[in-house]
C-alpha positions as CSV (number, residue, x, y, z in Angstrom):
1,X,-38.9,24.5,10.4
2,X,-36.2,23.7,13.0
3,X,-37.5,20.3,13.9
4,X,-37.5,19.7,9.8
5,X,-34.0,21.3,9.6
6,X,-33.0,18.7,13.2
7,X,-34.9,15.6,11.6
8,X,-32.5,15.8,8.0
9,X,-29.2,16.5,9.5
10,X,-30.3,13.4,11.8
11,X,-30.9,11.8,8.6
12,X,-27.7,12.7,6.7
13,X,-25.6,11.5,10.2
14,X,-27.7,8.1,9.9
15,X,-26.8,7.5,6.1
16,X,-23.2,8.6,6.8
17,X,-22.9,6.1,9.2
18,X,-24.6,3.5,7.6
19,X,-21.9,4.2,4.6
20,X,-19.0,4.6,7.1
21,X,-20.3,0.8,8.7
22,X,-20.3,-0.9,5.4
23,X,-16.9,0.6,4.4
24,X,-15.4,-0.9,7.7
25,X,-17.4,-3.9,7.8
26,X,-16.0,-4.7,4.2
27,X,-12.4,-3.5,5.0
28,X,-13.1,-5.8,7.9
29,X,-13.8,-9.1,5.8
30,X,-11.0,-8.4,3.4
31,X,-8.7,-10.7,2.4
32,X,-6.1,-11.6,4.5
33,X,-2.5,-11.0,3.5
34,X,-1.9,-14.6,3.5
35,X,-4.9,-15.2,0.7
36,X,-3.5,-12.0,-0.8
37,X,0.0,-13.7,-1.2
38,X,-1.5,-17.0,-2.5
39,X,-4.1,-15.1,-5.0
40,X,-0.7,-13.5,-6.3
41,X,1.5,-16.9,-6.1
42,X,-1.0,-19.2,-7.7
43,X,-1.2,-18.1,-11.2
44,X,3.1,-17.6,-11.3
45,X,2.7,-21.2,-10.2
46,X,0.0,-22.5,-12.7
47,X,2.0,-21.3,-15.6
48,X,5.8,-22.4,-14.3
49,X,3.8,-26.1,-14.1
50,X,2.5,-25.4,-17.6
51,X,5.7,-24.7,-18.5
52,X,7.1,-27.4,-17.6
53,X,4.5,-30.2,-18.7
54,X,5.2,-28.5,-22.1
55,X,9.5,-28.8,-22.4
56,X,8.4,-32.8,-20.7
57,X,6.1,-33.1,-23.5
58,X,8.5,-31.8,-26.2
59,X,11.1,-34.2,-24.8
60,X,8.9,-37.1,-24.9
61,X,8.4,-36.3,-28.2
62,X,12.3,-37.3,-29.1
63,X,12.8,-34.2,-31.5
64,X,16.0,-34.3,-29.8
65,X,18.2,-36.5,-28.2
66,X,18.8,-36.0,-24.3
67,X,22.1,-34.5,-24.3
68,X,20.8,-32.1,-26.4
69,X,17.5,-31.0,-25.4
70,X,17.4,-32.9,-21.5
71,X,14.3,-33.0,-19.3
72,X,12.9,-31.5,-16.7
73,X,14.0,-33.9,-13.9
74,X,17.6,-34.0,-15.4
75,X,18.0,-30.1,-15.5
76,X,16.7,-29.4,-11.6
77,X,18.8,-32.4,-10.5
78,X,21.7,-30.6,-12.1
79,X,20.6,-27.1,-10.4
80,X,20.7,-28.6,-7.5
81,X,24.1,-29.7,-7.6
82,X,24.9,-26.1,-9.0
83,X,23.3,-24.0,-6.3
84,X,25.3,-26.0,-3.7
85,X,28.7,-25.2,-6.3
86,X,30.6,-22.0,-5.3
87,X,31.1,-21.3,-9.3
88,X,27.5,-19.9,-8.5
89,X,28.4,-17.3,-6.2
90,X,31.3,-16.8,-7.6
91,X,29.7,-16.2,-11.3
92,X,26.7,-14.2,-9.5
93,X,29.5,-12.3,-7.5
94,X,31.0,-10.9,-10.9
95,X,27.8,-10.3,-12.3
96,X,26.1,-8.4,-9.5
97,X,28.8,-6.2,-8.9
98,X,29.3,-5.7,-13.2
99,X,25.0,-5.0,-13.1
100,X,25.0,-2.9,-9.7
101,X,27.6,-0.8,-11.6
102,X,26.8,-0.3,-14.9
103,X,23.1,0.5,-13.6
104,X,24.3,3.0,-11.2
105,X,26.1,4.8,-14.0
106,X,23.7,4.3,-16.3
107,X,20.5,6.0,-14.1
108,X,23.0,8.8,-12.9
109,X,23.5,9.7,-16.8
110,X,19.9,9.1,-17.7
111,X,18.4,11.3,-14.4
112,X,20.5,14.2,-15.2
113,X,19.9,14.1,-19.3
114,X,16.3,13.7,-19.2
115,X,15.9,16.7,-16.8
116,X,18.1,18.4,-18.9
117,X,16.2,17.5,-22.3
118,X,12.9,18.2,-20.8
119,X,13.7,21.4,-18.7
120,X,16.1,23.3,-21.9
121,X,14.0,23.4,-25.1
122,X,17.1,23.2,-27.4
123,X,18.8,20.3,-25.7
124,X,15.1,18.6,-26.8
125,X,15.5,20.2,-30.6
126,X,19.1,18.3,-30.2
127,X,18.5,15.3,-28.4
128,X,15.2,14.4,-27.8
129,X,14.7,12.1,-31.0
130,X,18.6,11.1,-30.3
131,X,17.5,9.5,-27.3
132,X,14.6,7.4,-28.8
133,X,17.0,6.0,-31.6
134,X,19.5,5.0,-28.9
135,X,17.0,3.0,-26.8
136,X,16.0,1.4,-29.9
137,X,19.3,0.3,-30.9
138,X,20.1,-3.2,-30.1
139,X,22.7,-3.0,-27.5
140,X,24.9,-5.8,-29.1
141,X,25.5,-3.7,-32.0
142,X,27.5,-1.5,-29.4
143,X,30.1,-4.5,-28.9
144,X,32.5,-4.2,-32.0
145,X,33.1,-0.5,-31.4
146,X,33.2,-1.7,-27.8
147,X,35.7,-4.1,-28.1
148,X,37.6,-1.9,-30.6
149,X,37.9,1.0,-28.2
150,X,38.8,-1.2,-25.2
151,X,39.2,-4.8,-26.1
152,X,38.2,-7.7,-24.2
153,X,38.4,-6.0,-20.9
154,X,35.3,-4.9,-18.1
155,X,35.4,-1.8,-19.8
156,X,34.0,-2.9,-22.7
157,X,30.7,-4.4,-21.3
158,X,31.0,-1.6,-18.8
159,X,30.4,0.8,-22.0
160,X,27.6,-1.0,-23.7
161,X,25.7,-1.4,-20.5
162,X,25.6,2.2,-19.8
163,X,24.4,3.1,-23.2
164,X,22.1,0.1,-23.3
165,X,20.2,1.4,-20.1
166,X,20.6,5.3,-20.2
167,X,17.8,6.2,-22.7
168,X,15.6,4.4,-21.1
169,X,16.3,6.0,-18.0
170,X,16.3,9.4,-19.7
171,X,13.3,8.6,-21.4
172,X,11.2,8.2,-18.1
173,X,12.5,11.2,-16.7
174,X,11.3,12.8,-20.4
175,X,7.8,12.0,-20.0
176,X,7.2,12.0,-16.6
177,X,8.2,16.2,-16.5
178,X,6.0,16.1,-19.8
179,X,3.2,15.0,-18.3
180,X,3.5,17.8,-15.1
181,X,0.9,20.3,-15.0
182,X,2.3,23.4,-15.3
183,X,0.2,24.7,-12.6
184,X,1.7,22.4,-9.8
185,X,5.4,24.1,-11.0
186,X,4.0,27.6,-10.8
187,X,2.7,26.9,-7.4
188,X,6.0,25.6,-6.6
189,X,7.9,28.8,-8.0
190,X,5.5,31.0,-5.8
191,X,6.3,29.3,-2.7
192,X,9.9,30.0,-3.0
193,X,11.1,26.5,-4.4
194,X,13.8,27.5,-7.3
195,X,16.6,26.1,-9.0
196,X,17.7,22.8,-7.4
197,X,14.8,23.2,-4.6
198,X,12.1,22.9,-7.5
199,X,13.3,19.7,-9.2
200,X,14.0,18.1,-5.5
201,X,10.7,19.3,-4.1
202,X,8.4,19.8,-7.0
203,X,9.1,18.6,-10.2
204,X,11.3,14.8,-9.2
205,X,8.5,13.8,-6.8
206,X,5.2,14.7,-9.1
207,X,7.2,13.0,-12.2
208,X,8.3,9.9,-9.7
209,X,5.7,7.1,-11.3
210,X,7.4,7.7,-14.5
211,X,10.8,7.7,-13.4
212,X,10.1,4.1,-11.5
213,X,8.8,3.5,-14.6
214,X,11.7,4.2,-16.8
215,X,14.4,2.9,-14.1
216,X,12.6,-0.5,-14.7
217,X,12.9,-0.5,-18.7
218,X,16.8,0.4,-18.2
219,X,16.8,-2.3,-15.6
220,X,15.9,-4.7,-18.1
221,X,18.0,-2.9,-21.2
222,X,20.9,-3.1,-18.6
223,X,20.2,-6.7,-17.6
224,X,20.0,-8.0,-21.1
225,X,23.3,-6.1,-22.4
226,X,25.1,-7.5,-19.4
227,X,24.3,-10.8,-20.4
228,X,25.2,-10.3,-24.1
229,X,28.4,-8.7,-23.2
230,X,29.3,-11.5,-20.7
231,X,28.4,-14.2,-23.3
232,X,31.1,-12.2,-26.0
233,X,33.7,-10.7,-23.5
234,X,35.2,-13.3,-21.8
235,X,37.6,-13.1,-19.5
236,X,39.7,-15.9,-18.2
237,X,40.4,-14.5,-15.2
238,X,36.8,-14.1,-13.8
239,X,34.1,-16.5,-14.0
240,X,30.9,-14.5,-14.4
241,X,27.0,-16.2,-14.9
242,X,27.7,-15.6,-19.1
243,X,30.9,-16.9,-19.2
244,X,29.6,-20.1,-17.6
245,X,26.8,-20.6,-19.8
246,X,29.2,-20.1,-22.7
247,X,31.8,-22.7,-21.0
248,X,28.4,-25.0,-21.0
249,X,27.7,-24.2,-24.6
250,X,31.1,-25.3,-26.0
251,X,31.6,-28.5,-23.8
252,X,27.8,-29.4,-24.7
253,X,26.5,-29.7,-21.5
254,X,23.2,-28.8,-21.8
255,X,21.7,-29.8,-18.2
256,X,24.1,-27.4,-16.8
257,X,23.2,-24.6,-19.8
258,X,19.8,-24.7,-18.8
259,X,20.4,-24.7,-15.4
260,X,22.3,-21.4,-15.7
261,X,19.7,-20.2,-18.0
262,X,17.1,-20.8,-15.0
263,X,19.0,-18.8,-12.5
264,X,19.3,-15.6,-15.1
265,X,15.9,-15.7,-15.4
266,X,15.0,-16.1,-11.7
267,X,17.1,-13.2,-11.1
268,X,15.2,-10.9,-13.6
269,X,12.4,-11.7,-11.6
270,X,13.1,-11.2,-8.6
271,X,15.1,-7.6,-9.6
272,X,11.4,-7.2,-11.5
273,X,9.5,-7.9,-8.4
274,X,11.5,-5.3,-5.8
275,X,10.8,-2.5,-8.8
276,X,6.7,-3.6,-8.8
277,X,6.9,-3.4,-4.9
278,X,8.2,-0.1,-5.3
279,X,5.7,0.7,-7.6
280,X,3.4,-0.6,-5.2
281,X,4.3,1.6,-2.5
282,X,4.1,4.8,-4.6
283,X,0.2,4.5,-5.8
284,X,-0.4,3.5,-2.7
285,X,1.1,6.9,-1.2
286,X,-0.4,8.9,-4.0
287,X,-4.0,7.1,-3.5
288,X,-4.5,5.4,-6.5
289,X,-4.6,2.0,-4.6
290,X,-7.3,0.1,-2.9
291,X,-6.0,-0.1,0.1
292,X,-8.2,-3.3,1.5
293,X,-7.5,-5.0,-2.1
294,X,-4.3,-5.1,-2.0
């Protein structure tokens, strides 16, 4: 009976390491990070060439004349020429520091109402569907009582940016503390975490995926009312990235329009790709990502 007993657990060590083996021999021929960075870059690539064989073909077409719709090479010779112009920086200068802003506020007023909304039950009675409408509002409908409270000024797009990005914010928060099993707070309550300990300790951490989550929709809200409120507020005074493209629009330059164009977008990505690291880094942490896959 012992030397049955001996002869299985010698077994069970045998098929552990053959498992253990074939888990390291595969983390082993993973990819490297250099194929991991080109199996990433490739498809971004594929479609910005699509992309572009497209606008080519549309211009070849002549639907419209260059000055109106230019092509490809016209428009990147022209960003070139702009990237080396300090009305670039200048414009991204006054942006950045308008976004950086009007985010900040806007997460600090969505962090602290969606714990309030999901924590008090008659703050969600009262606000809860409140919140929804507001993130569904189109943030340019916020301009004329905008520029009727504080005219032409920062303020103005200061206002609608807030209110374009809070509900989102608030929103994440919302569902992430839905989505908490009571348990894990319980547990947290019996090992002495209260009041501010809890939500720092228990509840902010467990709910962080959707907060990430939600920071990322406001980024975008944010992002997109900044835009609209630079294209409508303009101020003399300061060059900013929407005053520029509306400077392009009225003196109908158009490879300079869509060269300004190009660098908004390019900045939504890359603000895009520093929230999907982040992402990134918190399944990984929480062990819902392959480690040797990614």
């Amino acid at each position: 009976m012992a030397s049955d007993t001996l002869a299985g657990s010698s077994r069970t060590d045998a098929e552990i390491t053959g498992l253990d083996a074939l888990e390291i021999a595969g983390r082993e021929q993973g990819p490297t990070r250099l194929r991991r960075a080109w199996s990433a870059l490739w498809p971004k690539l594929a479609a910005l060439a699509l992309a572009v064989a497209i606008w080519q073909a549309v211009v070849w077409t002549g639907w419209k004349e260059e000055w109106v719709l230019p092509g490809p090479a016209t428009v990147f010779a022209d960003l070139g020429h702009y990237l080396a112009s300090s009305a670039l920086w200048d414009g991204l200068a006054t942006t950045g520091r308008r976004a950086a802003i009007g985010f900040a506020a806007a997460v600090a007023v969505g962090l602290v109402l969606g714990l309030a909304v999901a924590r008090v039950k008659v703050l969600r009675a009262a606000l809860g569907s409140m919140i929804t409408a507001l993130q569904t509002m189109p943030s340019i409908a916020w301009f004329p009582l905008a520029i009727l409270l504080f005219q032409l000024s920062e303020q103005a797009i200061f206002f609608v940016v807030v209110l374009g990005a809070a509900p989102s914010v608030a929103n994440g928060v919302i569902h992430g503390v839905d989505y908490l099993p009571p348990l894990l707070v319980r547990a947290g309550r019996n090992l002495g975490a209260r009041g501010l300990n809890l939500y720092r300790y228990v509840i902010a951490p467990a709910a962080l995926p959707a907060i990430v989550a939600g920071l990322k929709q406001g980024w975008a809200f944010a992002w997109r009312s900044l835009m609209a409120g630079e294209l409508l507020v303009v101020i003399a005074t300061r060059t900013s990235i929407g005053a520029q493209l509306t400077y392009a629009r009225e003196l109908s330059e158009a490879a300079r329009l869509m060269s300004i164009m190009i660098v908004i977008l390019v900045v939504g990505l890359g603000v895009d790709a520093a929230f999907g690291a982040a992402d990134k880094a918190i399944r990984r942490r929480w062990g819902v990502l392959d480690q040797a896959g990614n």
